[in-house]
Every structure is written in structure tokens, then in C-alpha cells.
C-alpha positions as CSV (number, residue, x, y, z in Angstrom):
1,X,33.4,193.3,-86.5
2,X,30.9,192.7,-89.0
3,X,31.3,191.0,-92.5
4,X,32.0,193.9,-95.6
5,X,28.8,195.5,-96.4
6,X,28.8,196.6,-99.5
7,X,25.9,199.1,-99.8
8,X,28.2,201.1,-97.6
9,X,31.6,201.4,-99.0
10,X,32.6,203.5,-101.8
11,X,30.9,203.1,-105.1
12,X,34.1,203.5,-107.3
13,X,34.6,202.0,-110.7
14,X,38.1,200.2,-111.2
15,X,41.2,199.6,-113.9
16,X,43.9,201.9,-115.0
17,X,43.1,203.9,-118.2
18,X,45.8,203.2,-121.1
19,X,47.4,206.2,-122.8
20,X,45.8,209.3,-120.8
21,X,48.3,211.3,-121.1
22,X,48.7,215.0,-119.6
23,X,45.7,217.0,-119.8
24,X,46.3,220.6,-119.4
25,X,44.4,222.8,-118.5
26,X,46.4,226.1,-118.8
27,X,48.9,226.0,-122.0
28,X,52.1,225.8,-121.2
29,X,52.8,224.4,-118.1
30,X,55.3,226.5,-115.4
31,X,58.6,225.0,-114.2
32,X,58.2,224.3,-109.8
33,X,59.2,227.6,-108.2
34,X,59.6,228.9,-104.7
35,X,56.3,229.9,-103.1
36,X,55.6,232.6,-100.9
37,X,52.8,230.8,-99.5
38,X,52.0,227.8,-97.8
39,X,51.1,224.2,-99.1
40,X,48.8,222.5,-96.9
41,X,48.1,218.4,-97.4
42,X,45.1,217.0,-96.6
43,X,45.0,213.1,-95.5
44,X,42.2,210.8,-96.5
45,X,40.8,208.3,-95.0
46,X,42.8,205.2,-94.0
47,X,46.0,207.2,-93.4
48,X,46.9,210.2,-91.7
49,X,49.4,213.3,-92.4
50,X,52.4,211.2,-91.4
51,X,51.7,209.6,-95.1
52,X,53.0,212.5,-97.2
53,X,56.4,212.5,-95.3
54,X,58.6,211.5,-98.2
55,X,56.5,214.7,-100.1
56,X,56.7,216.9,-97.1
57,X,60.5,216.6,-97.6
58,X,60.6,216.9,-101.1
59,X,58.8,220.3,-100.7
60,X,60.6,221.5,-98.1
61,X,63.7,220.7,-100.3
62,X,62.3,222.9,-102.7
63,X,62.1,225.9,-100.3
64,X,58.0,225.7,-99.6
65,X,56.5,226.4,-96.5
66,X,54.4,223.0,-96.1
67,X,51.7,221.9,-93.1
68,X,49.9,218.6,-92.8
69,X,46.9,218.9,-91.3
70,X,44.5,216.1,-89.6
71,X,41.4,215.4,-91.0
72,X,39.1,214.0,-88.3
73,X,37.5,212.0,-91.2
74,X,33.9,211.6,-89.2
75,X,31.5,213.9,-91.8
76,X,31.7,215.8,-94.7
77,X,30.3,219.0,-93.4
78,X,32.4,218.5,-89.9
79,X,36.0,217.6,-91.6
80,X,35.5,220.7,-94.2
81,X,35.3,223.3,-90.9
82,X,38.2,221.3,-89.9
83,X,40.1,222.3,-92.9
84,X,38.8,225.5,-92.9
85,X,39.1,226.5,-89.7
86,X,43.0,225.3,-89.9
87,X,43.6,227.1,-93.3
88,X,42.0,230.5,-92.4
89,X,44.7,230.9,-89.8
90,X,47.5,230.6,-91.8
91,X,48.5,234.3,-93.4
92,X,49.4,234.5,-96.9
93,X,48.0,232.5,-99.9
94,X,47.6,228.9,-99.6
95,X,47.4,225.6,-102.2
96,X,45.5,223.2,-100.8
97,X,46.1,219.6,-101.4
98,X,43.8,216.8,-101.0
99,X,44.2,213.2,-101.3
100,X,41.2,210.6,-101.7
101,X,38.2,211.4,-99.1
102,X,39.8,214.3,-98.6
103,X,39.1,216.1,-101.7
104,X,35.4,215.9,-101.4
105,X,35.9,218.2,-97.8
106,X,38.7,220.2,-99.0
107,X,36.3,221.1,-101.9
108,X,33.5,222.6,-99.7
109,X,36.2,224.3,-97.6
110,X,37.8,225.9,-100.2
111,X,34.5,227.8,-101.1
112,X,34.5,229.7,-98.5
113,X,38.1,230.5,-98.0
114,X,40.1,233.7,-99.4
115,X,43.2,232.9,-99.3
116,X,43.3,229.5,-101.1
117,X,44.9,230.1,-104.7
118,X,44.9,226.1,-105.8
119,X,43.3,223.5,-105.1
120,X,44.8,220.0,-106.0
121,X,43.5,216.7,-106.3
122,X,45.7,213.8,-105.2
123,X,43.4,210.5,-107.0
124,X,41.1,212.2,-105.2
125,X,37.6,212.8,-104.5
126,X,35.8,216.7,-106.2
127,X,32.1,217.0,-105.7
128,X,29.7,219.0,-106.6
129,X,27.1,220.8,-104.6
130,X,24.8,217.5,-103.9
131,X,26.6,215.2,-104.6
132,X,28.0,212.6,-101.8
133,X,31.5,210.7,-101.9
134,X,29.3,207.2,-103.1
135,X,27.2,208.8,-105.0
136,X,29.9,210.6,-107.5
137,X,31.1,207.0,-108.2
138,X,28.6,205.0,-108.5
139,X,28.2,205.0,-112.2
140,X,31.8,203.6,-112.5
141,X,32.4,200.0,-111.8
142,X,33.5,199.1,-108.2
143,X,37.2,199.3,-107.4
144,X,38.9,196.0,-104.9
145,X,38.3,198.5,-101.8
146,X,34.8,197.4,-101.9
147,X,35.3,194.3,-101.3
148,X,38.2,194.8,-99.1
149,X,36.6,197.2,-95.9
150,X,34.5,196.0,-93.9
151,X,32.1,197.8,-90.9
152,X,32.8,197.9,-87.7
153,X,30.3,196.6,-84.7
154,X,30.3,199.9,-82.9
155,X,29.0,203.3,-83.8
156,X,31.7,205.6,-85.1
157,X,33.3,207.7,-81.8
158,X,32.7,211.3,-82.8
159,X,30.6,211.1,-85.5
160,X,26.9,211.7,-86.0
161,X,26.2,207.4,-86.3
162,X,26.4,204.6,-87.5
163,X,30.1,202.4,-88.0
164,X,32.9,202.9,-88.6
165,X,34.6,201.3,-92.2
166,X,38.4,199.9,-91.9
167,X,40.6,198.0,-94.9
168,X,41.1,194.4,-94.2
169,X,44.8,194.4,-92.8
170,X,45.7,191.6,-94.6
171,X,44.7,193.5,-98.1
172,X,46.0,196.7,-97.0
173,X,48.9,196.4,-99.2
174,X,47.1,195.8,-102.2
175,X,44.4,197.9,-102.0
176,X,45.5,200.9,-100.5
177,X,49.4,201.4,-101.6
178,X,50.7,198.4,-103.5
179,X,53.5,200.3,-104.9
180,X,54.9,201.1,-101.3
181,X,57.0,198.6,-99.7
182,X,55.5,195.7,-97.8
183,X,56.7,197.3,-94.5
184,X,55.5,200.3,-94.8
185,X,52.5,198.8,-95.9
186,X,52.3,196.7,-92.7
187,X,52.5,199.7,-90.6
188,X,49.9,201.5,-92.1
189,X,47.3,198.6,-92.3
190,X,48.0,198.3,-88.3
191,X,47.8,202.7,-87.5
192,X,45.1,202.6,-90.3
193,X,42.7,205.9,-90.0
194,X,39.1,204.4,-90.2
195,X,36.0,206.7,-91.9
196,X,33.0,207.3,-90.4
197,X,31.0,205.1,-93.0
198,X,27.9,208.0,-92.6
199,X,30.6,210.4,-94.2
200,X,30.2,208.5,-97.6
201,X,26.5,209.4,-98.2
202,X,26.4,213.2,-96.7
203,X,25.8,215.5,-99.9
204,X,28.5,218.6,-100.1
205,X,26.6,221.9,-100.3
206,X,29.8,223.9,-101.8
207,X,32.2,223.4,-104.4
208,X,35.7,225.6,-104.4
209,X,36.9,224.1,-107.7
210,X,34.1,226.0,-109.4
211,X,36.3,229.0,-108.6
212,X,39.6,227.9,-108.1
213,X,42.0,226.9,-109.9
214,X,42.6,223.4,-110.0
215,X,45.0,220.5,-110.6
216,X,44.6,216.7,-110.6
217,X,46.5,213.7,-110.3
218,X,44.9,210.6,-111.9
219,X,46.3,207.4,-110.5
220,X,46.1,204.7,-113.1
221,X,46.6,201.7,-111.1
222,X,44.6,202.9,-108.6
223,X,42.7,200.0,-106.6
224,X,40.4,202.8,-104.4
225,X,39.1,205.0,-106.4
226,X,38.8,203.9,-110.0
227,X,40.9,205.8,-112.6
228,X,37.6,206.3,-114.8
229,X,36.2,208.2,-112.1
230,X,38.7,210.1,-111.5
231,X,39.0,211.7,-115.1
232,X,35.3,212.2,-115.0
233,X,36.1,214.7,-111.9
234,X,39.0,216.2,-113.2
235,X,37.4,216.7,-117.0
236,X,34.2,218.0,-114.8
237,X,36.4,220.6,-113.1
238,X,38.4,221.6,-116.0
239,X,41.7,220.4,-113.9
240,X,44.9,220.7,-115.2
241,X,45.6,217.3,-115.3
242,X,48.3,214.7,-115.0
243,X,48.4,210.8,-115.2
244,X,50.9,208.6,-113.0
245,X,51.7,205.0,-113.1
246,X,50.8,204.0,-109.4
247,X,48.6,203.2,-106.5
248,X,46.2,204.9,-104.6
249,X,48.7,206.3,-102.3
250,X,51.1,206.8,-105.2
251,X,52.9,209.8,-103.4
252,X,54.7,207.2,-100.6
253,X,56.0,205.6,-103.6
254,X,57.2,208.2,-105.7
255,X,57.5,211.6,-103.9
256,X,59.3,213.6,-105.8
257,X,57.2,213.3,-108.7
258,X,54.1,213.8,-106.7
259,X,55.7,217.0,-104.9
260,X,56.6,218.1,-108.4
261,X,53.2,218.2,-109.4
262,X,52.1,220.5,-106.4
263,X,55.1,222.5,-107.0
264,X,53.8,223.3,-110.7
265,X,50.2,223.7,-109.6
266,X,52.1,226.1,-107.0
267,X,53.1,228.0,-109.7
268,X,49.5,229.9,-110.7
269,X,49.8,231.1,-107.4
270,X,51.9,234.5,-108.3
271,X,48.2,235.9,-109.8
272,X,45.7,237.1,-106.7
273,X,42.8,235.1,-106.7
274,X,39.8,236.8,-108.6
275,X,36.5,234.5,-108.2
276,X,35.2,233.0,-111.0
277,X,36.7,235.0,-113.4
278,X,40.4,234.5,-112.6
279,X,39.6,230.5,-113.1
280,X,37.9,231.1,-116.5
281,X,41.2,232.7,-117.5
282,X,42.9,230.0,-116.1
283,X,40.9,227.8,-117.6
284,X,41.7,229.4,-121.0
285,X,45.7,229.5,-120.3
286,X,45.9,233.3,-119.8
């Protein structure tokens, strides 16, 4: 395996923010409630679905009707009909949940699907039409993941070309989750889900969060895709927005709060999805 190139990896700016505190974008926020619907989690890259366990139980706890997909994570174009394909056979309304890589995807999905009423981001990635998952970041200083991962020797199976991009093992922990314990840090630097690297620099052509409602979870300690980035997204989208104290994968951490905040973002769900002018009157809090 080949040395960390670092033209490749993400281009993400690093640090935690002091004092961003909730940012909300519809008034008053509304208590969790049951959904009729179904929440679906999107894995990003590194991980997989088996990740947002401890949330998937919260949730469930909570009376929601909650499916983890798997995000093949080899192209932005090819994981968004993933998603899509996935989410379009599920009946009722749907939030969809993203974490990391998986928000840029989720994003162009969502576009094109009717029965998504949310979309959240967990520290994740929202792009706009043209933009690529590199490119978003790269006017924010460089979080430790880029000097972490590393390319891989052999073309990426699956994917259009090129390598494949992994976390070092031994700074898994640290960059990845380094408020989860060390053991289930081990494990996951071992089953790690590796990106297609080509994946990083293919432009989105759709953007759902231009037309539905959105939330977003700012990680401040977050050591893989810098916190300043993040708010740039979620200011750009209008999110209703939260800050927590934790890691990139903050929700193995700490849950319940995590499944709390989908469960509030669940909570716009009760009004039937109206293009872009049900999220300007979200955006205004009506």
C-alpha cells in the first residue's frame, strides 16, 4: 500500500468552533414524537450501518420505524441510486439521515425522491450542484484525516478507477471516533469501510436540501471533517442546526442525544412535502 497522498484525501479544514450554539432554523423547536414514517441512516465512508446500533436502538425505543442501509461508497453518482433506489421502496414518508460522505449522495438522492420529508446531516457532507466532496472543503484548513489515510496499491473493486483510501489502523481511534471506547475503536479500524478515492472529486449534479427541509449536526471536535466546514454547509442550507461536543462519529458515543436530534428533525414531518415552497416556510418557522 502506498504512502498517504495527500492531493487525494479530503480537503477539510480542522478545530472545534467555541460557543456555536443552536442555530435554528424553524423557531421553536418540537419535542421527539412518534413517526409514522420511516428513518433511514446512511453510513459514510470508513464504517458501515452496523455503526449507528446504539442510535438504531434509541429510535426504536422511541417507537420509529428505522432502516440502515449500505452505502457501496465507490461514486457519488452510483451510491446516490443506491440510496435512492432503497428509499423509493419504502411506502410512507421518509427522513433521511446521512453521516460524513454520505451526505454529499444522500443530497443528490433526495432530489429526486417524493417521499423524503427531512433530510439530516450527521457532521456531514451537503453539496451543491458542482461541487465535489474535496472541493466543498478545500477552502477550510485540513483536518488530521489527511494525514491519517493513505491509498491503496490496487484499483478500487467496483468502482470506475483508481484506489482505494483506508484510515491508518493505528490512528483509527483518533481520527475517526476518539470519543468511543478503545475497543470499539479497534474493531472498527480492523472492518473499516474503505472509499473509492475517485468518489472525492465527482461533482454532484442535484441538491435535495434546496428543497427539503433540513437539519444538521456540527461536531465540534471533529478530526474528519472540520467543524468550520461544517457550519459553512449548514449556514449554506439554511439547516436547523445543532452543535455537539464530540468526534466524528459522535453518535457511537452518545446515542441518545444524536437519536434525539433525528427525532426532533422527525418532527416537521407531520406537514406533506410541498417543493420549494414548503422549505421557505420552514425556513421562516411557519
Amino acid at each position: 500500500m502506498s504512502e498517504p497522498q495527500m492531493g487525494m484525501g479530503p480537503q477539510m479544514g480542522m478545530g472545534p468552533q467555541m460557543g456555536m450554539g443552536p442555530q435554528m432554523g424553524m423557531g421553536s423547536e418540537p419535542g421527539p414524537k412518534e413517526l409514522g414514517g420511516t428513518i433511514v441512516l446512511v453510513h459514510g465512508a470508513f464504517a458501515d450501518a452496523s455503526g449507528f446500533g446504539g442510535v438504531i436502538r434509541e429510535l426504536k425505543r422511541g417507537g420509529q420505524n428505522v432502516v440502515a442501509i449500505p452505502n457501496p461508497l465507490r461514486g457519488l453518482s452510483s451510491d446516490a441510486r443506491s440510496i435512492a433506489t432503497r428509499v423509493k421502496a419504502i411506502d410512507g414518508p421518509v427522513v433521511l439521515v446521512g453521516h460524513s460522505y454520505a451526505g454529499g449522495p444522500m443530497g443528490q438522492a433526495a432530489a429526486e425522491l417524493k417521499n423524503v420529508r427531512a433530510l439530516v446531516f450527521l457532521a456531514a457532507i451537503g453539496l451543491d450542484a458542482g461541487e465535489s466532496v474535496a472541493g466543498v472543503q478545500q477552502p477550510f484548513p485540513p483536518p488530521m484525516v489527511v494525514s491519517t489515510s493513505y491509498l491503496t496499491d490496487y484499483d478500487a473493486p467496483g468502482a470506475a478507477g483508481g484506489p482505494e483510501l483506508y484510515i491508518q489502523s493505528d490512528k483509527f481511534h483518533e481520527t475517526f471516533c476518539a470519543d468511543a471506547p478503545s475497543e470499539v475503536a479497534d474493531v472498527m479500524a480492523v472492518t473499516q469501510r474503505p472509499l473509492a478515492a475517485a468518489a472525492l472529486q465527482e461533482q454532484a449534479t442535484a441538491a435535495g436540501w434546496k428543497t427539503i427541509p433540513s437539519w444538521y449536526l456540527i461536531s465540534e471536535q471533529d478530526n474528519g471533517i472540520s467543524p468550520q466546514a461544517q457550519k459553512f454547509m449548514a449556514d449554506r442550507m439554511n439547516a436547523t442546526t445543532e452543535t455537539i461536543k464530540g468526534s466524528h462519529a459522535v453518535f457511537i458515543a452518545q446515542p441518545r442525544k444524536v437519536a434525539q436530534f433525528i427525532q426532533r428533525a422527525a418532527g416537521v414531518t407531520d406537514t406533506p412535502h410541498e417543493g420549494a415552497r414548503h422549505h421557505l416556510l420552514h425556513r421562516m418557522g411557519a
